[in-house]
Rosetta silent file (secondary structure, phi, psi, omega in degrees, C-alpha in Angstrom):
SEQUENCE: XXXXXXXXXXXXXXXXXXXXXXXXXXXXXXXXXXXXXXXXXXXXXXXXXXXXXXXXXXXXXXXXXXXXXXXXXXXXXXXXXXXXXXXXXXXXXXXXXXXXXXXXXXXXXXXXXXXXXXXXXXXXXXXXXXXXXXXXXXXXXXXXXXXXXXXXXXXXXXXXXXXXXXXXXXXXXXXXXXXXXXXXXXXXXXXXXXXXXXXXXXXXXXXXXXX
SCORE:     score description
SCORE:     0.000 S_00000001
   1 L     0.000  131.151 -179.525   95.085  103.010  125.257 S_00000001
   2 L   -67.213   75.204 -163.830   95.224  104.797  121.809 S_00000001
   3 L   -93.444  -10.309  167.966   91.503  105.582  121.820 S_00000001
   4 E  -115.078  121.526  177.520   90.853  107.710  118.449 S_00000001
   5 E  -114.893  133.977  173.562   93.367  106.116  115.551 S_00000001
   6 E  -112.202  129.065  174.796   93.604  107.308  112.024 S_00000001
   7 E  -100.100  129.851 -151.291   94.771  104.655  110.124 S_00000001
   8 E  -101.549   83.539 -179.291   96.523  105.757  106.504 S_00000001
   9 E  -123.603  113.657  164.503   96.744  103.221  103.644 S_00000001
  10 L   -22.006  -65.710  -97.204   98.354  104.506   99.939 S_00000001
  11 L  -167.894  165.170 -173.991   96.478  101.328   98.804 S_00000001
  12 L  -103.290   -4.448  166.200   93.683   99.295   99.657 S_00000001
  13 L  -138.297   35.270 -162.154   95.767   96.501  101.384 S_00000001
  14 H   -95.465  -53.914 -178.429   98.825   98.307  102.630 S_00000001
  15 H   -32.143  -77.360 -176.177   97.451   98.574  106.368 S_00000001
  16 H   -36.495  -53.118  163.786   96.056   95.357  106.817 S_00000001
  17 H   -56.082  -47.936 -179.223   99.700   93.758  105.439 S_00000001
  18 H   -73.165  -51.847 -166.760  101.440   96.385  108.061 S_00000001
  19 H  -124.705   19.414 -160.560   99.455   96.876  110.664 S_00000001
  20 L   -63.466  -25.766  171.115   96.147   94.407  110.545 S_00000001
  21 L   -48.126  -52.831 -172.136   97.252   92.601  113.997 S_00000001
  22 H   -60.922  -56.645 -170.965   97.442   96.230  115.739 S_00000001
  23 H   -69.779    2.458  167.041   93.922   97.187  114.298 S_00000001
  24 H   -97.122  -46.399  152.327   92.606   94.456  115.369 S_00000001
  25 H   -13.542  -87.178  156.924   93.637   94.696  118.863 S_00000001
  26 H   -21.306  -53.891 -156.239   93.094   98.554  119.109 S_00000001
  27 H   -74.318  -43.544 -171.977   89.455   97.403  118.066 S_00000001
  28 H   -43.651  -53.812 -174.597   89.310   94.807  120.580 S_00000001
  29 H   -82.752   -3.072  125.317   90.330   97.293  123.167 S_00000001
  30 L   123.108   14.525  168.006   87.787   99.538  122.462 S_00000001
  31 L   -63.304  142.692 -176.460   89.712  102.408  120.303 S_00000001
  32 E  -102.842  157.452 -146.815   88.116  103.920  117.804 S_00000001
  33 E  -130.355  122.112  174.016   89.420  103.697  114.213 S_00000001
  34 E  -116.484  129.995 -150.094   89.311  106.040  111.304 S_00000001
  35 E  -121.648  118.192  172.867   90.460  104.348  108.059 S_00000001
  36 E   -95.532  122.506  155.899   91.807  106.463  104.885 S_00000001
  37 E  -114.122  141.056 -177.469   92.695  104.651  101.132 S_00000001
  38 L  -121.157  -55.101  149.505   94.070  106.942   99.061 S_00000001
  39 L   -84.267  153.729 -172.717   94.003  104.806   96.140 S_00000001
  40 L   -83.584  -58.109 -169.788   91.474  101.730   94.503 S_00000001
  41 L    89.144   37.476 -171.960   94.645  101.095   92.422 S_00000001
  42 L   -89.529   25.908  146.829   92.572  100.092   89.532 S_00000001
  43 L   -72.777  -36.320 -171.552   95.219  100.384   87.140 S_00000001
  44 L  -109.120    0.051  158.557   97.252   97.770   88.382 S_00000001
  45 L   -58.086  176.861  158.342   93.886   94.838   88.291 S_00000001
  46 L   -99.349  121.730 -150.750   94.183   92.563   85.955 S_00000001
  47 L   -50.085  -10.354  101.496   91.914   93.155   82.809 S_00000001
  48 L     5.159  -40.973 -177.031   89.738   90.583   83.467 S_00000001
  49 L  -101.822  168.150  167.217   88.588   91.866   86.770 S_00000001
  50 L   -79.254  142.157 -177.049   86.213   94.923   87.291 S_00000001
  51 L   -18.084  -52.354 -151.407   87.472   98.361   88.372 S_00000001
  52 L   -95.869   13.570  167.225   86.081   98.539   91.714 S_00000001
  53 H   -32.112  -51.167 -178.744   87.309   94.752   92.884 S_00000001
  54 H   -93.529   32.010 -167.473   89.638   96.321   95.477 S_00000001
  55 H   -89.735  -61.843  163.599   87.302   98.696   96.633 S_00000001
  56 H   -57.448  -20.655 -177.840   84.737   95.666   97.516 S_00000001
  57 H   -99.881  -22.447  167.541   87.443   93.551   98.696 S_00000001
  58 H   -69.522  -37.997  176.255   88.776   96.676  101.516 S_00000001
  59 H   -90.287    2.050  157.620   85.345   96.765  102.289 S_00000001
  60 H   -64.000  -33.552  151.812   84.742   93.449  102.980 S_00000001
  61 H   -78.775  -22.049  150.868   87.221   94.189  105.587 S_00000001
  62 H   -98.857    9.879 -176.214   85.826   96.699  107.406 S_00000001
  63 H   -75.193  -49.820 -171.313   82.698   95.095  107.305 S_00000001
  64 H   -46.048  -46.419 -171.226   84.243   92.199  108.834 S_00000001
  65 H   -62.043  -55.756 -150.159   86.333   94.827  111.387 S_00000001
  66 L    78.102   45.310  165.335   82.590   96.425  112.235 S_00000001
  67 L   -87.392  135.717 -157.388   83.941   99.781  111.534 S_00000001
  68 L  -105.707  137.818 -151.593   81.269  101.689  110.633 S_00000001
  69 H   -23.848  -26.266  178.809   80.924  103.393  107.151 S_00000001
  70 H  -109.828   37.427  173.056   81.814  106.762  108.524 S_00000001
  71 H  -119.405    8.784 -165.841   84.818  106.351  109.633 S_00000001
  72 E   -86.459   35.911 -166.405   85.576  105.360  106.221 S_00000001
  73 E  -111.890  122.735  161.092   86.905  107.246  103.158 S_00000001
  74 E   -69.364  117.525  176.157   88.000  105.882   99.646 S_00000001
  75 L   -94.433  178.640  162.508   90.016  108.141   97.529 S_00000001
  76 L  -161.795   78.807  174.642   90.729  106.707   94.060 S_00000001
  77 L  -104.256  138.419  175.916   94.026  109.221   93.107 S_00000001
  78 L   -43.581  153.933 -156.474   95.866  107.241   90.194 S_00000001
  79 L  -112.655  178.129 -160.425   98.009  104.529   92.304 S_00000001
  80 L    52.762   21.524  172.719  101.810  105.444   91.295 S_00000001
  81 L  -151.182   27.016  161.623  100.999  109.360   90.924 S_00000001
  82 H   -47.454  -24.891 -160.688  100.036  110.185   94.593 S_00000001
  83 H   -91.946    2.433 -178.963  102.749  113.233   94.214 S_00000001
  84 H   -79.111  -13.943  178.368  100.668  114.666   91.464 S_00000001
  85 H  -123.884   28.443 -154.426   97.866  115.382   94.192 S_00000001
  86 L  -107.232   17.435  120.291   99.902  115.878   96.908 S_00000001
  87 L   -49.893  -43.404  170.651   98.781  119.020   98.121 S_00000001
  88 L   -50.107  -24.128 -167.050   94.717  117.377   97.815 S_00000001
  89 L   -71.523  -43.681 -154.295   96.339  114.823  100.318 S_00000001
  90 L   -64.206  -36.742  159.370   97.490  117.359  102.613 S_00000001
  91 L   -65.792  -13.166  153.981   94.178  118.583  102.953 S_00000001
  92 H   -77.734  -30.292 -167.842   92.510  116.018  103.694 S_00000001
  93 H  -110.113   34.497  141.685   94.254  114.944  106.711 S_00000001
  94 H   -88.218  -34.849  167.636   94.356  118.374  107.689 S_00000001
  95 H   -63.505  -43.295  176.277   90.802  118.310  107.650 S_00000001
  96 H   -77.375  -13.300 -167.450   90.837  114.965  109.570 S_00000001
  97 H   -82.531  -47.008  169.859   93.224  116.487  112.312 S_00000001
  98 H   -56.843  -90.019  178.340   90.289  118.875  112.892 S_00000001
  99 L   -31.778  -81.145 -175.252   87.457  116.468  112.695 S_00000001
 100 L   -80.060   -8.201  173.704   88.643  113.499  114.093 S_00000001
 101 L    49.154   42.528  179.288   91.443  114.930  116.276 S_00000001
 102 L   -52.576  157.878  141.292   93.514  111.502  116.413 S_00000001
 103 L   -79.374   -2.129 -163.210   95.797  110.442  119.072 S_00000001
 104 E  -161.442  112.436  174.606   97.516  108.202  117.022 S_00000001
 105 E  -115.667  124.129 -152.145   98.313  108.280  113.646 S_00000001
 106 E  -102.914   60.884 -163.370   99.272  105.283  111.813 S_00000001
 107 E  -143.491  163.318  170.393  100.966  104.949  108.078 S_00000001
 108 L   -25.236  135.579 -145.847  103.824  104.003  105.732 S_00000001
 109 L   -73.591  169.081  147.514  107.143  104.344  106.803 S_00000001
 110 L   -30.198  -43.526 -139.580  110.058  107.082  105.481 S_00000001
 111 L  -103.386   19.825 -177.025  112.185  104.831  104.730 S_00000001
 112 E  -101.587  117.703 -155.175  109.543  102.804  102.218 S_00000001
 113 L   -78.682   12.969  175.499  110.494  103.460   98.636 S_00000001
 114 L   -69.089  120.434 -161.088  107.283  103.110   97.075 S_00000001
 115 H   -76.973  -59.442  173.265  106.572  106.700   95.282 S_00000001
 116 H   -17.849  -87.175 -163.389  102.830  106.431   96.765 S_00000001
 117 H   -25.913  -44.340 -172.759  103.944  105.452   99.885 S_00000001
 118 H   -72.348  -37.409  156.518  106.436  108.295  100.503 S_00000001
 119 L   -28.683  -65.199 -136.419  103.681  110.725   99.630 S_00000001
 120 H   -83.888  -55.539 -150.989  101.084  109.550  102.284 S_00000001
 121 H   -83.240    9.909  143.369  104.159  109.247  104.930 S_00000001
 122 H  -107.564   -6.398  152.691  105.461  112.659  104.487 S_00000001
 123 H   -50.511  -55.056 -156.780  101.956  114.421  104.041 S_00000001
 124 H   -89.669  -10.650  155.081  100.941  112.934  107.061 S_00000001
 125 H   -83.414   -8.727  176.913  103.958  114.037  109.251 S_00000001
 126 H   -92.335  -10.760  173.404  103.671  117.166  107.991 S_00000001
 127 L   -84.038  -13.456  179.020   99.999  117.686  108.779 S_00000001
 128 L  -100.549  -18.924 -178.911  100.300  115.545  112.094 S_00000001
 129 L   -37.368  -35.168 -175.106  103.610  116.599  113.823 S_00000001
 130 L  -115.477    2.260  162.435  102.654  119.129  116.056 S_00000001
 131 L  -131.375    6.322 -173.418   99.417  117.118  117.319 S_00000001
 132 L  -136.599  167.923  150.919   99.349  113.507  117.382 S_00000001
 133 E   -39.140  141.284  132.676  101.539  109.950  118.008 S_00000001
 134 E  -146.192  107.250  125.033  102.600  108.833  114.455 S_00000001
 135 E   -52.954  157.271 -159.229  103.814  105.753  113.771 S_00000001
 136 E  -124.469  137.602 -169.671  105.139  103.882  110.695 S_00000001
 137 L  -110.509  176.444 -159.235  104.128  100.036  109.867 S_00000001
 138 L  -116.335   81.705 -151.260  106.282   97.702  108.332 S_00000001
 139 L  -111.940   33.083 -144.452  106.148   96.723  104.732 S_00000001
 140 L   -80.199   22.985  158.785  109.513   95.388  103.827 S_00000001
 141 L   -53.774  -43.472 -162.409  109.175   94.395  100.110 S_00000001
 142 L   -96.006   38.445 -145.231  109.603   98.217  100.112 S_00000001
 143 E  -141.649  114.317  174.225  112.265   98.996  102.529 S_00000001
 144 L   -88.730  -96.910 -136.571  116.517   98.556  102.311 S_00000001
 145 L  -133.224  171.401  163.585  116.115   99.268  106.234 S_00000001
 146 L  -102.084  109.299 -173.832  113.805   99.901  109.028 S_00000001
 147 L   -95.599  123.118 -177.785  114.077  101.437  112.358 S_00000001
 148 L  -103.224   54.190 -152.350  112.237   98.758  114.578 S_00000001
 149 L  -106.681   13.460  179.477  111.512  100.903  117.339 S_00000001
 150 L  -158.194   81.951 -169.330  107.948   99.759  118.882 S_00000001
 151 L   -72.214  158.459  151.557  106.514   96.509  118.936 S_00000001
 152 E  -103.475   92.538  168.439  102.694   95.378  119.359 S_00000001
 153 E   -39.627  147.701 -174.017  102.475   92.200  121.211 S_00000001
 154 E  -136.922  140.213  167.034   99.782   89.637  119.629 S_00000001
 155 L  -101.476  159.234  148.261   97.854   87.066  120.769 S_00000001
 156 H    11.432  -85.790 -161.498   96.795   84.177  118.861 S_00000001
 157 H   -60.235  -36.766  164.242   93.243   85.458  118.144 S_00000001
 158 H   -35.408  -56.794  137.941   94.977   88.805  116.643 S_00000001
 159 H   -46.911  -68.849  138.901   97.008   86.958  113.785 S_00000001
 160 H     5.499  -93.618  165.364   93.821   85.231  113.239 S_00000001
 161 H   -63.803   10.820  176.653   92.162   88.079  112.031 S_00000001
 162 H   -63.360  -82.491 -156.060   95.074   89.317  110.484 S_00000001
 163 H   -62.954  -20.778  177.786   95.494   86.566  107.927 S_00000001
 164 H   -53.097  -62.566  135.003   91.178   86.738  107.717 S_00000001
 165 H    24.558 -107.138  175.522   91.911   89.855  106.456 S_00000001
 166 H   -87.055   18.590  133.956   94.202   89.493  104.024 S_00000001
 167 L   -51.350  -21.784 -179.547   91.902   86.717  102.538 S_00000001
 168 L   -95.248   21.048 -160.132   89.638   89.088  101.325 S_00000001
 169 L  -107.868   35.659 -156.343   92.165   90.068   98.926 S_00000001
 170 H   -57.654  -86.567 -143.174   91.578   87.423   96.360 S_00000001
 171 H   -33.498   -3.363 -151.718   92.431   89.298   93.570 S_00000001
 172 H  -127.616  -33.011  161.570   96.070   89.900   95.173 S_00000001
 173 L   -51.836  -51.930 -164.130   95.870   86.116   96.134 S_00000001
 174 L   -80.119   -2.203 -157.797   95.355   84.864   92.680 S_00000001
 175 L  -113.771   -1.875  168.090   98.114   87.214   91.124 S_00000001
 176 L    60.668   42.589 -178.731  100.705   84.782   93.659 S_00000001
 177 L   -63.502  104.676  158.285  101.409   88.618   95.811 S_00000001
 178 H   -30.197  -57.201 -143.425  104.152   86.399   97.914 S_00000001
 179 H   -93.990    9.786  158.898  103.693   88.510  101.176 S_00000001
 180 H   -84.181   -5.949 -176.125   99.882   87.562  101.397 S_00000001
 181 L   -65.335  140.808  176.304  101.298   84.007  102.149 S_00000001
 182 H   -76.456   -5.675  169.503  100.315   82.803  105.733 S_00000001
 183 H   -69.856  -51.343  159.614  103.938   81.948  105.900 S_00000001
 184 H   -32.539  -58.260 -155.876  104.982   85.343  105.350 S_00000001
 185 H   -77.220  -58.325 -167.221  102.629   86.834  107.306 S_00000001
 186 H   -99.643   22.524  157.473  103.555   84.724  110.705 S_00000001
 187 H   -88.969  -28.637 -179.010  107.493   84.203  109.671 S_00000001
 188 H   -79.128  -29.366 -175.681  107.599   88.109  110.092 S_00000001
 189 H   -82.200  -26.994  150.930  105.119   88.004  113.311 S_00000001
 190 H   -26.680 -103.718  -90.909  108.187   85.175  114.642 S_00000001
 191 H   -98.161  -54.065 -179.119  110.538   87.171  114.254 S_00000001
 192 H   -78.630   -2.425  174.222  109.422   90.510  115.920 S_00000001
 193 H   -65.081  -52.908 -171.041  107.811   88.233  118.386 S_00000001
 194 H   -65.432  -28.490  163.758  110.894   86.961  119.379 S_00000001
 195 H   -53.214  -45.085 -169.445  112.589   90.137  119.586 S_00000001
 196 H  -110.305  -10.075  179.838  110.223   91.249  122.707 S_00000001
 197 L   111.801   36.811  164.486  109.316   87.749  124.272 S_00000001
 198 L  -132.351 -168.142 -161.691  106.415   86.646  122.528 S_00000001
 199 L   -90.643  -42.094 -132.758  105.120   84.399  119.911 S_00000001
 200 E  -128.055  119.347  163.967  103.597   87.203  117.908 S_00000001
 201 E  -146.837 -179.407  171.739  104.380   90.971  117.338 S_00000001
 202 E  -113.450  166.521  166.321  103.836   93.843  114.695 S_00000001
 203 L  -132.398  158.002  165.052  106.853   96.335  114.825 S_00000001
 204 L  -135.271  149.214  151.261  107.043  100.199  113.964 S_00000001
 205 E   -65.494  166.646  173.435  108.933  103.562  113.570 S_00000001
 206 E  -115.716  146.976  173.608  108.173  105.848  116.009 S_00000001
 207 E  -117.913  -20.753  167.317  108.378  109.733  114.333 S_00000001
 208 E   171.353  139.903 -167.966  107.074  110.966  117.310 S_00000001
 209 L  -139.690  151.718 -153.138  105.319  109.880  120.228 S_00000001
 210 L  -126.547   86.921 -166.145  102.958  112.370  122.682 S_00000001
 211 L   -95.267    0.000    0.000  102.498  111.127  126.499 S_00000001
């Protein structure tokens, strides 16, 4: 069991969309979970809503999670100009490698073409590389391919809180984000299910794993 995980999200709903089955698990199973956003993305609301909507709607999700505030940190770096900070990044989760020492680190893939994204997931192998697991979640809006090289088996109750989750996302509901769809969400959880012999999975790269 994976018992201290830092989980990594560009964004305020890119985990929960990759990996929300696994952190819900993990939680279940009694790991403990340190959760980074490196942007609110409040550029990209719609003018109509107020600034800090997804700020209140991620934290409606760990509320939900029970993680408790201080395991917590919000960034708000401009969302599409993560590489403009991307030394500030590197120091933070050099600073978390100290502090929180994970076994497991958890974030956006290589091979995901999002200019955020690519930030957080090469920042974080180069500050994590020589002491923890890191894994890559699965976003594939953002992705020509994927190496699909570690599933998470799911139960039921998992996928449950999953899609609760990504409910708390109205604003990203009402804006018709396709992959917030519960079809989406358990046509993808099929499909890697089916791969390892279940109904339900999550899948990942592995960039390096530490036994």
């Amino acid at each position: 069991m994976n018992k201290r995980v830092l989980i990594l999200s560009p964004h305020t709903d890119d985990a929960e969309l990759g990996c929300g089955g696994m952190i819900a698990k993990y939680l279940e199973e009694g790991s403990e979970i340190f959760w980074v956003v490196f942007s609110t993305a409040e550029e990209s609301l719609p003018g109509n809503l107020p600034k800090d909507t997804l700020t209140k709607e991620f934290t409606s999700v760990t509320n939900y999670l029970g993680i408790k505030e201080s395991n917590i940190l919000i960034y708000n770096f401009k969302v599409r100009k993560l590489h403009e900070n991307r030394q500030d990044i590197l120091e933070i989760l050099i600073k978390l490698r100290k502090e929180f020492n994970p076994n497991l680190v958890v974030g956006p893939s290589i091979n995901d073409f999002h200019q955020d994204h690519i930030v957080i997931a090469n920042e974080m192998i180069r500050a994590f590389k020589m002491n923890s697991s890191i894994i890559c979640y699965e976003l594939p809006w953002n992705h020509v391919s994927f190496n699909s090289q570690l599933f998470v088996k799911l139960d039921e109750k998992h996928m449950e809180k999953k899609l609760y989750m990504l409910n708390f996302y109205k604003s990203q509901i009402d804006i018709n984000r396709f992959y917030f769809s519960e079809d989406f969400i358990k046509g993808l959880a099929y499909t890697r299910g089916a791969q390892v012999g279940c109904r339900y999975a999550e899948s990942f790269e592995v960039i390096r794993w530490i036994v």
